[in-house]
MARRO-374939 format. One record per atom (N, C-alpha, C): residue number from 1; residue in one letter; atom name; z, x, y. Coordinates in pm, 1 decimal, decimal comma. Each point is the difference from the previous one (the first is absolute). Example, Ala and Ser with C-alpha at 12.3 -4.5 7.8 and 13.67 -1.06 7.14 Angstrom:
 seq type atom       c3       c1       c2
   1    A    N    780,0   1319,0   -569,0
   1    A   CA      0,0    -89,0    119,0
   1    A    C      0,0     90,0    120,0
   2    S    N    -72,0    -35,0    105,0
   2    S   CA      6,0     82,0    119,0
   2    S    C     73,0    -77,0    109,0
//
This chain:
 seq type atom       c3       c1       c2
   1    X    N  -3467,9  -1088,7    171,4
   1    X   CA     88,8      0,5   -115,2
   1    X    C     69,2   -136,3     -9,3
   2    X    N     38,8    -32,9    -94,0
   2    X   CA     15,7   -180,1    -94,0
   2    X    C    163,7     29,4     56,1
   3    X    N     32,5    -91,8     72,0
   3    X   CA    191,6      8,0     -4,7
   3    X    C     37,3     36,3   -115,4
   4    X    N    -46,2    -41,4   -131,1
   4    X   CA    120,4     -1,1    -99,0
   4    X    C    -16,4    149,1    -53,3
   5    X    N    -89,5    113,6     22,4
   5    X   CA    -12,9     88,3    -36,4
   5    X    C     83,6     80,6     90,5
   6    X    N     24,1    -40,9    101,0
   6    X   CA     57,5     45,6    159,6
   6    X    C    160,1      1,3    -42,0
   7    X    N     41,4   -121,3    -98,9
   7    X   CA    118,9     11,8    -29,3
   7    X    C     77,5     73,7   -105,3
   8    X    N   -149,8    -27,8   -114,1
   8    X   CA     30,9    104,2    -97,9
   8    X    C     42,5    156,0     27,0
   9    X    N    -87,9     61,8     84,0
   9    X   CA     20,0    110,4     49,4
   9    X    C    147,2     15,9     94,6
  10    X    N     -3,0    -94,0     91,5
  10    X   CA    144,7     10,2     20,2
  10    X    C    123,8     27,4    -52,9
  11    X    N    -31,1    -84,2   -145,8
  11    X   CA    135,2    -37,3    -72,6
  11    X    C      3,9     95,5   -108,3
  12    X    N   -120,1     89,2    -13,0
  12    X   CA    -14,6    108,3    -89,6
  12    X    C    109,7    121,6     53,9
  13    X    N    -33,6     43,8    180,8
  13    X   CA     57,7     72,8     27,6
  13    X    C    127,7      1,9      2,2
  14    X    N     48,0    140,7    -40,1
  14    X   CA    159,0     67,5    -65,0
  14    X    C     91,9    -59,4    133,6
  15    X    N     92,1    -68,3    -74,4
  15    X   CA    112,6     -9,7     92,4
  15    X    C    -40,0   -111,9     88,4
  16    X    N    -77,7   -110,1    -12,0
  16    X   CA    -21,0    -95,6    124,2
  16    X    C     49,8   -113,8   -105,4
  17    X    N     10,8    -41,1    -89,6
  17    X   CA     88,6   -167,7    -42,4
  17    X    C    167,9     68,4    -20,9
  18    X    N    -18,7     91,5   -103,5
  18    X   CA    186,9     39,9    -54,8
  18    X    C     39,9    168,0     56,4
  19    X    N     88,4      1,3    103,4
  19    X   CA     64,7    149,5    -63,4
  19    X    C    114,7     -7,6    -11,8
  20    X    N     61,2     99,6    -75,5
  20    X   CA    154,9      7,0    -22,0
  20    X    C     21,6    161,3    -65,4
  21    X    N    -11,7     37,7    159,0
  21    X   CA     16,0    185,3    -51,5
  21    X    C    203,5     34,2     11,5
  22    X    N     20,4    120,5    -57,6
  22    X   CA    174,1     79,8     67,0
  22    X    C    -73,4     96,5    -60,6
  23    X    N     25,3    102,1    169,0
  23    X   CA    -15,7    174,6     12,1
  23    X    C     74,0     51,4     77,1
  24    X    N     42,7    139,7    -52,3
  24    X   CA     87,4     54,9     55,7
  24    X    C     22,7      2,0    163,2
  25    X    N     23,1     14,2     84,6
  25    X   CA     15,2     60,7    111,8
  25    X    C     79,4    169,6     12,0
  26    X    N    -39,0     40,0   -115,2
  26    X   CA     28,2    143,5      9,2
  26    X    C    -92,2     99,7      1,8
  27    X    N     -7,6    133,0     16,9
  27    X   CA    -79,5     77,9     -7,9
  27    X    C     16,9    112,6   -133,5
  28    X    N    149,7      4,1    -29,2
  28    X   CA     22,3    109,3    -75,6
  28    X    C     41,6    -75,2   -110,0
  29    X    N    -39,3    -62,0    -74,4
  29    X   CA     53,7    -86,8   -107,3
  29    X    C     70,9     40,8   -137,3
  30    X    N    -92,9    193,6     12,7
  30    X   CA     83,8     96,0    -95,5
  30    X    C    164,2     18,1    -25,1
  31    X    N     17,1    -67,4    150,5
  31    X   CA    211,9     59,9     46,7
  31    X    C     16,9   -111,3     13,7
  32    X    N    -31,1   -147,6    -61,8
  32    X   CA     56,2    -82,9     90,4
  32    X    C    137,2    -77,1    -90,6
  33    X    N     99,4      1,3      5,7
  33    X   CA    151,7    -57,1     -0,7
  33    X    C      8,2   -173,6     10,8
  34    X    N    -21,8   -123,6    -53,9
  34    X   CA     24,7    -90,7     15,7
  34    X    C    118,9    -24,3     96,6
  35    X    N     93,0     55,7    -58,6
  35    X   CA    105,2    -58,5     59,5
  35    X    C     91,0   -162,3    -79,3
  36    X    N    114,1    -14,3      7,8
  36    X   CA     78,5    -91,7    -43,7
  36    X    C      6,3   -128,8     53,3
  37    X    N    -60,8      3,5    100,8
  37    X   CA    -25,1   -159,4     68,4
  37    X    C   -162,8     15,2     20,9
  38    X    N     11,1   -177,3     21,6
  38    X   CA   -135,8    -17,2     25,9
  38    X    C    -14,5   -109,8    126,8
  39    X    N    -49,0    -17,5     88,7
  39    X   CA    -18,7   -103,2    100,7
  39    X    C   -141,3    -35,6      7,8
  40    X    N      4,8   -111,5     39,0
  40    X   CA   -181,0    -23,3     46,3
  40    X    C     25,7   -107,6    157,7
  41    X    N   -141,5    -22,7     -9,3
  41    X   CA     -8,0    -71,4    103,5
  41    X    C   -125,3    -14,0     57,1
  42    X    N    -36,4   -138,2     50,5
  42    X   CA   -135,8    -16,9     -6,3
  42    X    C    -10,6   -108,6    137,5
  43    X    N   -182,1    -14,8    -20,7
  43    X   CA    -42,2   -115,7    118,7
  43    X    C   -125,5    -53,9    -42,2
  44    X    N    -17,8    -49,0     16,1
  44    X   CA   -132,2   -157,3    -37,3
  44    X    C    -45,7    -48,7    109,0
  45    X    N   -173,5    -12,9      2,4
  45    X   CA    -83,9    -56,9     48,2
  45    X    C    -49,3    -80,0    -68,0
  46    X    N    -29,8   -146,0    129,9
  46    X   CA   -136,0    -91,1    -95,0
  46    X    C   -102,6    -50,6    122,8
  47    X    N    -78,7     14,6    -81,3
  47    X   CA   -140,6    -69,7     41,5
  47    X    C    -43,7    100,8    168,1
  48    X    N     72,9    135,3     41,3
  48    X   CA    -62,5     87,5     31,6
  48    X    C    105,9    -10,9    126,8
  49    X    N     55,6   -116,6      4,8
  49    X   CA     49,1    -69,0    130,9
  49    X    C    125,2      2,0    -10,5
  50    X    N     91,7    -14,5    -63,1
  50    X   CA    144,5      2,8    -29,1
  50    X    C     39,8    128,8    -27,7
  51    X    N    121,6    100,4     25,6
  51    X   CA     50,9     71,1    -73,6
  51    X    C     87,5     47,3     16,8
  52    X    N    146,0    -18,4   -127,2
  52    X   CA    148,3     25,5     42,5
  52    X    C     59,4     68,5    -85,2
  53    X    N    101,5     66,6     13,9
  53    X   CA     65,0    112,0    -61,3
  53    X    C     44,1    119,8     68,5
  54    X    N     51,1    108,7    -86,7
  54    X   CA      9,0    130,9     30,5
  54    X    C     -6,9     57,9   -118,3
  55    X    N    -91,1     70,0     -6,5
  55    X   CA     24,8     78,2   -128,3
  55    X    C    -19,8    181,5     66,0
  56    X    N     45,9      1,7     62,4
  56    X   CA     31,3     85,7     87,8
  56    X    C     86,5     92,8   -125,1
  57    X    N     18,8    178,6      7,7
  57    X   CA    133,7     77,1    -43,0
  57    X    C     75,0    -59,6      1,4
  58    X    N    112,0     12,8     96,5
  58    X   CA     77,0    -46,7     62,0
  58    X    C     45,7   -132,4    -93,5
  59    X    N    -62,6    -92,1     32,2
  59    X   CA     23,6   -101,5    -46,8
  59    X    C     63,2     11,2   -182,9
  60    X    N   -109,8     82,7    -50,6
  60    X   CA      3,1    -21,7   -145,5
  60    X    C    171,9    104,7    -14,4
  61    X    N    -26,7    103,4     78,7
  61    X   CA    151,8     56,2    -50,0
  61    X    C     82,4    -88,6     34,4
  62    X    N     10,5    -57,0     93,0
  62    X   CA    132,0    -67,0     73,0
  62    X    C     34,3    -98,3   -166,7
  63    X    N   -145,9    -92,3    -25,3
  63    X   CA     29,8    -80,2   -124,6
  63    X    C     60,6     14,3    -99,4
  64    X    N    -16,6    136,1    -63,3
  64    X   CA     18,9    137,3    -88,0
  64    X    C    171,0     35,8    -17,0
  65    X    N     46,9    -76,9    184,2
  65    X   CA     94,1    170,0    -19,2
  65    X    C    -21,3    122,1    -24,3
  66    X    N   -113,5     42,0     66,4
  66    X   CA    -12,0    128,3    -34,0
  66    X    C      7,6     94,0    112,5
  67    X    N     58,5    103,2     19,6
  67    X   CA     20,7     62,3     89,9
  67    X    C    -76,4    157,3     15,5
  68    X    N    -37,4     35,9   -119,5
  68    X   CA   -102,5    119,7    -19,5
  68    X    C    -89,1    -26,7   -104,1
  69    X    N   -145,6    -44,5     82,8
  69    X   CA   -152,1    -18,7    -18,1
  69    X    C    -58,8    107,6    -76,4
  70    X    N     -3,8     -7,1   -145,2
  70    X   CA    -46,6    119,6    -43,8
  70    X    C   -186,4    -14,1   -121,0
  71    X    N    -22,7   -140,1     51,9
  71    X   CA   -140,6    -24,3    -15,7
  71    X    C    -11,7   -158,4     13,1
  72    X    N   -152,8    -17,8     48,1
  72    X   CA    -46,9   -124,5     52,6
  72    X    C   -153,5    -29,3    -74,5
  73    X    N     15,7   -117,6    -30,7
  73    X   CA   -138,8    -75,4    -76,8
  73    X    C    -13,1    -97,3     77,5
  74    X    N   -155,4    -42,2     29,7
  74    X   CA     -4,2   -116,5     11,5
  74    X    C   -118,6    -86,0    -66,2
  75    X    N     14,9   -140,0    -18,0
  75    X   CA    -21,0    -70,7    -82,7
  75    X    C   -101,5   -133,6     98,9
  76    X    N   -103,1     -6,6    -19,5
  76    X   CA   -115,8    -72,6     91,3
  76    X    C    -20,2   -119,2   -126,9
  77    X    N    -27,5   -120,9     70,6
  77    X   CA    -40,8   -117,2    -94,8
  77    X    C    -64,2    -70,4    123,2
  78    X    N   -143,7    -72,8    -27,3
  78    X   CA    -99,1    -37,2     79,5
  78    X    C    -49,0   -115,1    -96,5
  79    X    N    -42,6    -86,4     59,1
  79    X   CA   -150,6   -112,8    -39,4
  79    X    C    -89,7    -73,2     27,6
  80    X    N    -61,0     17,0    -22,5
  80    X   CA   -152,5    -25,7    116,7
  80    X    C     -0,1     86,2    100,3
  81    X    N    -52,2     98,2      2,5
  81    X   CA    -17,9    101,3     99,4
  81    X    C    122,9    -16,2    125,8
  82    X    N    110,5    -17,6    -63,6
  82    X   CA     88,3    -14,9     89,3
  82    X    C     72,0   -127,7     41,3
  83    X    N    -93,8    -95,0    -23,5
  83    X   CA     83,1   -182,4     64,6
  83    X    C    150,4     20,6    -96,7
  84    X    N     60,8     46,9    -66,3
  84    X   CA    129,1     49,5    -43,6
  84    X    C     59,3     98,0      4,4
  85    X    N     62,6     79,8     49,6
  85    X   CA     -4,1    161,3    -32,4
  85    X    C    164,3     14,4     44,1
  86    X    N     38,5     93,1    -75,2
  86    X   CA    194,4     48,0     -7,8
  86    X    C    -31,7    117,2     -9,7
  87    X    N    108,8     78,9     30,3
  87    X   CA     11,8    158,0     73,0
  87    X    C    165,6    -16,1    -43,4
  88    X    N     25,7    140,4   -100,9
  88    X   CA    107,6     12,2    -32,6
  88    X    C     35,4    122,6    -59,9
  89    X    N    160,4     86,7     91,9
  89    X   CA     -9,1    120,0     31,4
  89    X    C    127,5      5,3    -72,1
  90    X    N     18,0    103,4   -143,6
  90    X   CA     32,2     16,1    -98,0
  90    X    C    138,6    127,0     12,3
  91    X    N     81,6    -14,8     52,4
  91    X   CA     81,0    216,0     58,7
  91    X    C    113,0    -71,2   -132,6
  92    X    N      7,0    150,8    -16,4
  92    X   CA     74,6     57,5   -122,7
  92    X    C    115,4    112,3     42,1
  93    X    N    125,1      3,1    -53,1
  93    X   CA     53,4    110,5     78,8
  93    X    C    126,4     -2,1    -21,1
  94    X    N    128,5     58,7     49,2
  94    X   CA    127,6    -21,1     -6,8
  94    X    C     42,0    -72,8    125,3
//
């Protein structure tokens, strides 16, 4: 197989140059209560080798002020199969 067909196919497949997903981290999404605050909090990698943050719970309520966690999203952004990628954890709550 010709490299450049090798790349095409690469760069065809879902999710290997851009993603930029936010999904719940809930299960029951029927009952779920936002809540009046919002906190986040996140962490970043590059090039596979670096990576700093917390986007830990914790973290995002503390940001929030929030003291009762009453739903969590989180929010993924990647590029190039990763040589960029952020992780960021979304709590909602009083």
């Amino acid at each position: 197989m010709r490299p450049i067909f090798l790349l095409i196919l690469i760069l065809l497949l879902p999710s290997c140059v851009y993603v930029d997903v936010k999904v719940p981290l809930d299960t029951d999404v029927k009952e779920t209560v936002l809540g009046s605050k919002i906190g986040k909090s996140q962490s970043q990698s590059i090039l596979w080798l670096v990576a700093w943050g917390d986007a830990g719970t914790a973290a995002a309520a503390k940001n929030g002020n929030i003291k009762k966690i009453t739903h969590l999203d989180l929010e993924y952004y990647s590029v190039l199969f990763g040589l960029y990628s952020q992780r960021q954890t979304i709590a909602y709550g009083d």
